[in-house]
N, C-alpha and C positions, 0 to 999 in steps of 0.2 A: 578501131579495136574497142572493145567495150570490157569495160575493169570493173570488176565485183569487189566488194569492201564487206571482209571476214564477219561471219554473224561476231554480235558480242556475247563474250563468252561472262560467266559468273564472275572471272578473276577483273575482266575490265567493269564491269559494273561496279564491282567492288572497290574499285579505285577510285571510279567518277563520282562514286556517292565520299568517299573519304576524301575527296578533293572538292567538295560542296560543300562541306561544314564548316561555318562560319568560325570566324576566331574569337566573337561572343561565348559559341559552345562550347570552343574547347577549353575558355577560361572559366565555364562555370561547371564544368565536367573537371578539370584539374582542384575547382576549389572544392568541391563537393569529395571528390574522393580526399585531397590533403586532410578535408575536417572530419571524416570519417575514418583516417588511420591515426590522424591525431588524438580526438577521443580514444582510440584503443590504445592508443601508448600512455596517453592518462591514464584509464583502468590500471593497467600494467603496473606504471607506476607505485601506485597507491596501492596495489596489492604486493608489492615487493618492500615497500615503508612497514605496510601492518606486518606483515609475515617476518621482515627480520627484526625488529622490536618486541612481537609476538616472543620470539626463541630465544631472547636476549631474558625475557622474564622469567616464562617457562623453564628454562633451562636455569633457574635457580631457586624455583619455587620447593617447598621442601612438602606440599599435599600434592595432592591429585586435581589437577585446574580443573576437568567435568562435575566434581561431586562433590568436593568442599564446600561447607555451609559458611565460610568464613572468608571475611576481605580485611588483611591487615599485611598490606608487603610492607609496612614499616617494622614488622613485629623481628624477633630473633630467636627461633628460624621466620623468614617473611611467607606467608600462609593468605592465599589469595584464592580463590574459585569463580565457577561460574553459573553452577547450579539454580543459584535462587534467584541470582539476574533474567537466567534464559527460562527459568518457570513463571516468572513475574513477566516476562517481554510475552511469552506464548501468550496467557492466559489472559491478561488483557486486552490482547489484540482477539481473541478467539470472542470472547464476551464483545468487543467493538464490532466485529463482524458478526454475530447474531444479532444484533440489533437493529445495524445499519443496514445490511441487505436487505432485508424484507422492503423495510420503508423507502429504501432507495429505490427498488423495482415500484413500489406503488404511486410513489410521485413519480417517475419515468413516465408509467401507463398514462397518471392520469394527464399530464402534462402533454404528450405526443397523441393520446386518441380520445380523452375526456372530456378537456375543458375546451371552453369558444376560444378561438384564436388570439382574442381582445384580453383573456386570462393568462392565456398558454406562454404570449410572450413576457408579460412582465413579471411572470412566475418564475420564467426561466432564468431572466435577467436579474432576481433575486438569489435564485439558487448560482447563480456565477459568480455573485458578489460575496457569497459566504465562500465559497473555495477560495477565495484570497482574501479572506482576515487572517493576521498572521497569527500563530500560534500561541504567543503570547497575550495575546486579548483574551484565545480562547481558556487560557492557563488562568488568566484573573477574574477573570466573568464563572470560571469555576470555583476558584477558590472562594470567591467573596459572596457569590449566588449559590451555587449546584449545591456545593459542601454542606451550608446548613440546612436547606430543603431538604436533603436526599437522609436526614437524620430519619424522619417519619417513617421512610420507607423500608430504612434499615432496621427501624425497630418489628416493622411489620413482615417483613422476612424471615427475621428470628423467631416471630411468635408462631407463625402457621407453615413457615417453611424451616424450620431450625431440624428436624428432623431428617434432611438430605445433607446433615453436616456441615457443606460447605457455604450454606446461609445461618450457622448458629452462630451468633456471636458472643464469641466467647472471653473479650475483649471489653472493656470500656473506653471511650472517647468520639471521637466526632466522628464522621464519612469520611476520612481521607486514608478511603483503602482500597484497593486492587479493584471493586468494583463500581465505585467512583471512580475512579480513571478509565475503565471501560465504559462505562455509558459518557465520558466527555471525548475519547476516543472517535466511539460513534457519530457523535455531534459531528466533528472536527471531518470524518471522514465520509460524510454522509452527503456533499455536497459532488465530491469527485465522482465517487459511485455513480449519481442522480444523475449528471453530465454527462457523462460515456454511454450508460444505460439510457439515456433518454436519444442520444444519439444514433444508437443501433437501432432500436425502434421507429424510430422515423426512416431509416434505411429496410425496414421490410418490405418486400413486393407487395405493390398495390394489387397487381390484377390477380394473388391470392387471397388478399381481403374482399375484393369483389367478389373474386366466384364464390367465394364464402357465405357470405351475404344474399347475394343471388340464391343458392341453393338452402338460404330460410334460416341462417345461423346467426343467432345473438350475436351483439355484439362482445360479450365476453366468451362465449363460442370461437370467435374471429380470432381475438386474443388468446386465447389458450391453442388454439389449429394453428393459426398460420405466426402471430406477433413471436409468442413466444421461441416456439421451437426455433424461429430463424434468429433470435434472440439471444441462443443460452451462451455462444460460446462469447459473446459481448458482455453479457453480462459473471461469464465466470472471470475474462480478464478485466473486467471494469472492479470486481472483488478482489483480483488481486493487486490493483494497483492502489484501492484502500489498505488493503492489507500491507500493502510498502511502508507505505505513510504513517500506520499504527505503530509497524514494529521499530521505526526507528524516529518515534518523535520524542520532543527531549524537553524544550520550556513547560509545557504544556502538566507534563506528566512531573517536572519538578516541583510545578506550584502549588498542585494540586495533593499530590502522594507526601504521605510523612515516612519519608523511608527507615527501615529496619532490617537487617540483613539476617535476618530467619526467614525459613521456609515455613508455609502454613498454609491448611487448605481450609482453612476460615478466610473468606473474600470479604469479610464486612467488620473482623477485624484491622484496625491500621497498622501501617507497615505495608513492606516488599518493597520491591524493586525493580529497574529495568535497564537495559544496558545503556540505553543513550541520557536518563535520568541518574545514574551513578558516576557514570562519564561526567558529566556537567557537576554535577553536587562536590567531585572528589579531584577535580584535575588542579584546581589553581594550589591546593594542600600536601597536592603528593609529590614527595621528591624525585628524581629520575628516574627510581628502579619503581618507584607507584604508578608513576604516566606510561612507563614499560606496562606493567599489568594492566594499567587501564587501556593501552592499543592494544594490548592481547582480545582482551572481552570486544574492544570496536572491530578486531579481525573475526569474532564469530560473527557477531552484527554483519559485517559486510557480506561475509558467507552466505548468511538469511537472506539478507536482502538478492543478493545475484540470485537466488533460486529461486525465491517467491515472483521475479521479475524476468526468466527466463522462461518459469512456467508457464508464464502469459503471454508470452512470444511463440511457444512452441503451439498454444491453443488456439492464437490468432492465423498459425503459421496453415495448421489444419483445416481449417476452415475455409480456404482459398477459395472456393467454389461458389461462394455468393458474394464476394466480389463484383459479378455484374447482372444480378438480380434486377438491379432498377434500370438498366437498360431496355 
């Protein structure tokens, strides 16, 4: 008698392949998902600290925390805001990002399709060295260099540009104002950008730079047709992830900024402020219900930050399609 053996069906494949997995995989399959729920209950955490601290403050502040010009929870009634923090955190970082982009895309270029490879590399390897000097280097190399150079410029601003306002200075004293922290900003975050951005470009399909070429187009043709375009959405997350770094850097912006807690749209007078620079300047001073309102203002921060860093998740997220380009 001749005996047939059942085709196999999906359910038994199913099994053989789940009974082939090594117990290497599934130890590095268990550790990978524990450190991926573990970071989430960290978030959690730390958004359940600011948030009840937050209301502990809030809930005895006697203004309005969005629009109060003033910070004194020691005062009687205790009168704290957030206004001139989160206009001083924008606005700096918005001046660090028009300055840094640009020049971060131009070093990218030239770094990935300009220079001879004998430049390209140890250009690169400079530019990775500046993304790890810590902050505070770049906080004292500000304060003790940028600051008194940048007096010339500020006086040159006021003379031919004092007519748009917000370069009249209407103030006396040194650079240590809102836009001196922006252009050290940019410094500081100029190097991230560069990295990411020079990264994506190197990830553009070659054989559309060919046919490019092939069909008689510059090379800055090439670049504009095929680099860029497959480029933008790299280069908008590679901006936001300077933009992280801006809104919430703290030594840097403390050594540099002489803080004043007035609102002002003179950028070139000194003074202003920022949330992670007043955090720092006011925590070892303030008594319990002060460090209360200072994690109030670290819970807007954290709020910025989760969205400015979601945004670029959901733009990397869109993008799926060139994914395997260089295939």
């Amino acid at each position: 008698m001749v005996t047939t053996t059942p085709p196999a069906t999906d359910q038994n494949r199913s099994r053989r392949a789940s009974s082939a997995v090594r117990p290497g995989d599934r130890i590095f399959s268990g550790l990978s998902k524990g450190s991926g729920i573990t970071l989430l209950v960290i978030m959690a955490a730390i958004a359940v600290f600011l948030t009840y601290r937050a209301v502990l403050a809030i809930s005895d502040d006697s203004a309005n925390f969005f629009t109060t010009f003033e910070w004194n929870p020691a005062g009687d009634p205790p009168v704290f805001g957030i206004a001139v923090l989160a206009f001083g955190t924008i606005v700096s970082s918005v001046i660090a990002m028009a300055i840094a982009v640009p020049v971060a895309i131009g070093i990218a270029l030239f770094i990935s399709h300009y220079a001879p490879r004998k430049l390209a590399k140890p250009l690169a390897y400079v530019v990775d060295l500046l993304a790890a000097v810590p902050s505070i280097i770049y906080g004292l190399w500000g304060a003790i260099f940028l600051v008194p150079y940048l007096d010339g410029l500020n006086q040159w601003l006021d003379q031919y540009l004092g007519w748009t306002y917000i370069f009249d200075k209407s103030a006396d004293g040194v650079a240590r104002n809102m836009f001196t922290v922006g252009i050290l900003l940019a410094i500081m975050i100029l190097p991230i950008i560069t990295n990411v951005t020079r990264e994506v470009f190197l990830q553009a399909p070659k054989m559309h730079e060919e046919a490019a070429l092939a069909l008689g187009a510059t090379r800055w043709e090439v670049i504009r047709m095929a680099v860029l375009p497959f480029g933008r959405s790299g280069i908008i997350s590679a901006s936001m992830l300077g933009l992280g770094r801006a809104l919430g850097e703290t030594m840097a912006v403390a050594v540099v900024l002489s803080p004043s807690f007035a609102l002002s749209l003179h950028l070139l007078d000194p003074g202003g402020g920022t949330f992670a620079q007043n955090i720092a300047a006011k925590f070892n001073e303030a008594d319990a219900y002060g460090r209360d309102a200072l994690i109030a203002s670290g819970l807007v921060l954290f709020v910025i930050t989760l969205l400015v860093n979601g945004a670029a998740r959901m733009i990397i997220a869109r993008r799926k399609e060139y994914s395997g380009a260089n295939a």
